[in-house]
C-alpha positions, 0 to 999 in steps of 0.5 A: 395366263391363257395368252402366256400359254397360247404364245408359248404353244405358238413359239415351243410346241413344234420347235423342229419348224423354228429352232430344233436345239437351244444352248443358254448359258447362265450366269449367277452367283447363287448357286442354289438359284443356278440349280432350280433355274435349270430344273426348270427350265429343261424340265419345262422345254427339254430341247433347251439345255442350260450352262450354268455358271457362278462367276462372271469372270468365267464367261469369257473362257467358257465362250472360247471353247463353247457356242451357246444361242443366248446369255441370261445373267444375274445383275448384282454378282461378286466381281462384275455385274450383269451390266458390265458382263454384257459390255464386256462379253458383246464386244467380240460375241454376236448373241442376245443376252438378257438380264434377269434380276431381282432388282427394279428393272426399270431402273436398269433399262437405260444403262441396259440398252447402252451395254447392248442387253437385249431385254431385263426381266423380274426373276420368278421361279414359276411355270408361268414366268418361266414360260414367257422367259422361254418365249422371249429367248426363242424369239431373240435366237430367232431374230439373232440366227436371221441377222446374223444370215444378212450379215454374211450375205452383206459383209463387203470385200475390202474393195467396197465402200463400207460407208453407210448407202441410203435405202427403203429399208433404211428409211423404213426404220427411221420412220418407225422408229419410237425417238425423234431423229433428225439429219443436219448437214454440216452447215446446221441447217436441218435436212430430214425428221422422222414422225417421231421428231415431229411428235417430240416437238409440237413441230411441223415439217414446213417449220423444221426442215431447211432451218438452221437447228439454232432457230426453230426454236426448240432449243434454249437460247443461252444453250446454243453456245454448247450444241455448237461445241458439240457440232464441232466436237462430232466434226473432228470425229470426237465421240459425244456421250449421251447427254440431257437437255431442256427443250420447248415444244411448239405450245410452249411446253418446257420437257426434258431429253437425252439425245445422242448425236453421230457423224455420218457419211451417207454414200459422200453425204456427210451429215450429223444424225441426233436421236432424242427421246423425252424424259421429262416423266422420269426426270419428274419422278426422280424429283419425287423421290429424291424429296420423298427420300429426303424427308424420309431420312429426315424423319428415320434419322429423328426415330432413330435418336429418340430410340438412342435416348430411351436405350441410354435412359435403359442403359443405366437402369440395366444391372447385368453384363448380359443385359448391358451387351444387348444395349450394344449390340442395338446401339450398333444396330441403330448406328448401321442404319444411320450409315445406311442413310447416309450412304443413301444421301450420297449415292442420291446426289452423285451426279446431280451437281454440275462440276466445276474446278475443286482445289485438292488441298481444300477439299482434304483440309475440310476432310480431316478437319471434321476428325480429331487428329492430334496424335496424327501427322498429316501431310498435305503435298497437293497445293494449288492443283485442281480437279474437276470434281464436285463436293462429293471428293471431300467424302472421298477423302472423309471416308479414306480417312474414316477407313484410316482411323477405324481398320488402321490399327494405331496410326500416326501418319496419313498423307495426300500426293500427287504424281504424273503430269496430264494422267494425274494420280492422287496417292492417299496413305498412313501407316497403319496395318494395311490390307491383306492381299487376300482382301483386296479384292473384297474392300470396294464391294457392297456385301449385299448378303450380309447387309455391310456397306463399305465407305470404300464402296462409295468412294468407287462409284464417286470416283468412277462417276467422274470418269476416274479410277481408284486402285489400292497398292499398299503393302500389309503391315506397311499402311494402305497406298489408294491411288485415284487416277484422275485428268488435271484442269485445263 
């Protein structure tokens, strides 16, 4: 508490040495939140003044006719979370943005610095938290407001050459930074690591630096085939996504990474920059709890039927219709958490499984086969295409199906479709009632609220994680129309 109030005296108690005024926005659904964070905040530091605003979609507008210094956001909102706010809002906007949540932040940070969030903090309502919150605002301005001075004294003339020129500054940074880096020159061979690198590997200078990156023994053998593709990607200029590998240290440790790798032209120099940081401690955690939910569930699932047998050993000793509608009511109850788990289950192994080439018509013939459908034709159009997917698109198809028969109406129809060439489209449709128009926009969330977890919500995040997108199109009264945008198998 006392250094939380010696920060904050450095930093607030004479603004008019560093910054006179502030202008945050604020950006939540809850609206009560919205109003007690901004009593707070300006009553704490009356020279900071909050915008608050409920919807994420309003931001964009609100930042065209208004300058603000910093954004704090909610992460879980209606419409758009905080993450892809920030993406969204940094494209075209120089300002730090914080994330200010109630969820782990832990679990956010990764993904966090990816979208150019410059910090996450734990939601508190307290004169301590929200002091160090104002603290960390001031010191982001700070650093924004001195940034933004050398990017007007350096932007070049179209004249210049914008390609990147080495410096002392430049290399100061490579050699504090926390993550391993590495130059290789266009023949593979490694021309420069930080001490950083040095410490990731086990390795030494004399053992790094001129060797071809294949041979130094960090990476694994039989993965070579794949930095090679990824060499010759970044070499016709294709962009490579972060990705994971397994590397052995120097002792002979195994540890897991993530690394980025970019081309870069350094004043006519060309060469490969690969930034790796070690993951291994969350790779292990992860393994942990992936075990410890699987058991969990396990064990929840084995309650849950023991409580279902003693309700329907109760249900026939019950002799009033009051009575017999609480057993209902607590069957459903019992069913919820039972989708609940198995929502968990599949959120848990999407993208775990390595993808591979999956027939279309197999994984919806397995789909509907677990449904009794003899009053319903089904119509099968996606013979012999392929998609690269995992196992998780038979639950797409289950769910759809699922959604069909529970919120349909009396059906009698459901058919799978494909249209287009290389931009593919998978339509799934019955005829039942459809989707209202003004629902639409709902059948895709997570209520978190009120505690509903909608099938479709997880056919959204499966389908996103294979890169593709999902829209429904049908018209109410005529049958839902879901089209999943995908890419054909080579």
């Amino acid at each position: 508490m006392e250094q939380v109030e010696e920060e904050y005296s450095t930093i607030i108690a004479k603004p008019k040495k560093r910054i006179d005024t502030i202008t945050i926005l604020h950006v939540d659904d809850d609206e009560s939140f919205l109003h007690l964070f901004k009593k707070f905040i300006e009553s704490i530091s009356p020279y900071i003044t909050v915008h608050s605003v409920n919807s994420p979609k309003k931001v964009q507008q609100i930042l065209k006719n208004q300058h603000f210094d910093c954004i704090i956001s909610d992460y879980m909102m209606p419409d758009m979370n905080g993450l892809e706010l920030a993406k969204y809002t940094l494209t075209e906007n120089m300002i730090p943005f914080i994330i200010y949540t109630s969820m782990e932040v832990e679990n956010l940070s990764q993904e966090a610095i990816e979208a150019g969030v410059d910090c996450c903090l734990s939601k508190k309502l307290d004169v301590e938290s929200i002091k160090t919150l104002i603290c960390k605002v001031t010191t982001l301005i700070e650093v924004n407001r001195i940034d933004e001075l050398k990017l007007n004294n350096y932007l070049p003339t179209k004249s210049e050459d914008l390609s990147i020129k080495p410096s002392s500054l430049y290399k100061s940074l490579i050699s504090l930074a926390p993550d391993g880096i590495l130059t290789i020159d266009l023949k593979g061979f490694i021309t420069s690591a930080n001490p950083a690198y040095y410490k990731l590997s086990g390795f030494t200078e004399k053992e790094i630096l001129n060797k071809h990156f294949s041979k130094i023994g960090v990476l694994n053998i039989r993965d070579i085939p794949e930095y090679l593709k990824i060499f010759s990607a970044l070499l016709r200029g294709e962009k490579i996504p972060l990705f994971e590998f397994q590397f052995t240290r120097k002792d002979g440790v195994k540890r897991w990474a993530d690394a980025r790798c970019v081309y870069l032209n350094m004043n006519g120099n060309r060469m490969i920059m690969a930034i790796a940081r070690d993951i291994t401690d969350r790779k292990n955690a992860e393994e942990k709890l992936k075990v410890v939910g699987k058991f969990t569930r396990h064990d929840v699932r084995n309650q849950l039927n023991i409580i279902g047998g003693y309700l329907s050993l109760l249900y026939q000793r019950l002799g009033d219709e009051v009575s017999k509608e609480y057993y209902e009511e607590m069957m459903k109850s019992c069913n919820r958490i039972g989708t609940i788990l198995e929502f968990a289950r599949d959120f848990e192994q999407m993208g775990i499984e390595e993808k591979k080439p999956i027939n279309i018509s197999e994984s919806f013939s397995v789909a509907f086969s677990a449904f009794n459908l003899r009053d319903v034709k089904v119509e099968d159009r996606c013979q012999g295409v392929t998609v690269h997917a995992d196992s998780l698109l038979n639950r797409i198809f289950y769910n759809l199906i699922d959604n069909s028969i529970s919120h349909g109406g009396k059906i009698s129809r459901i058919s799978l479709r494909l249209e287009g060439e290389r931009t593919l489209k998978i339509i799934y449709e019955d005829n039942g009632v459809g989707i209202p128009y003004n629902k639409k926009k709902e059948i895709f969330k997570y209520d978190l609220n009120k505690g509903r977890i909608h099938s479709l919500h997880l056919i959204k995040n499966v389908v996103e994680s294979y890169g593709w997108t999902i829209t429904e199109e049908g018209k109410p009264g005529s049958g839902v129309k879901f089209i999943i945008s995908t890419q054909l198998e080579e």
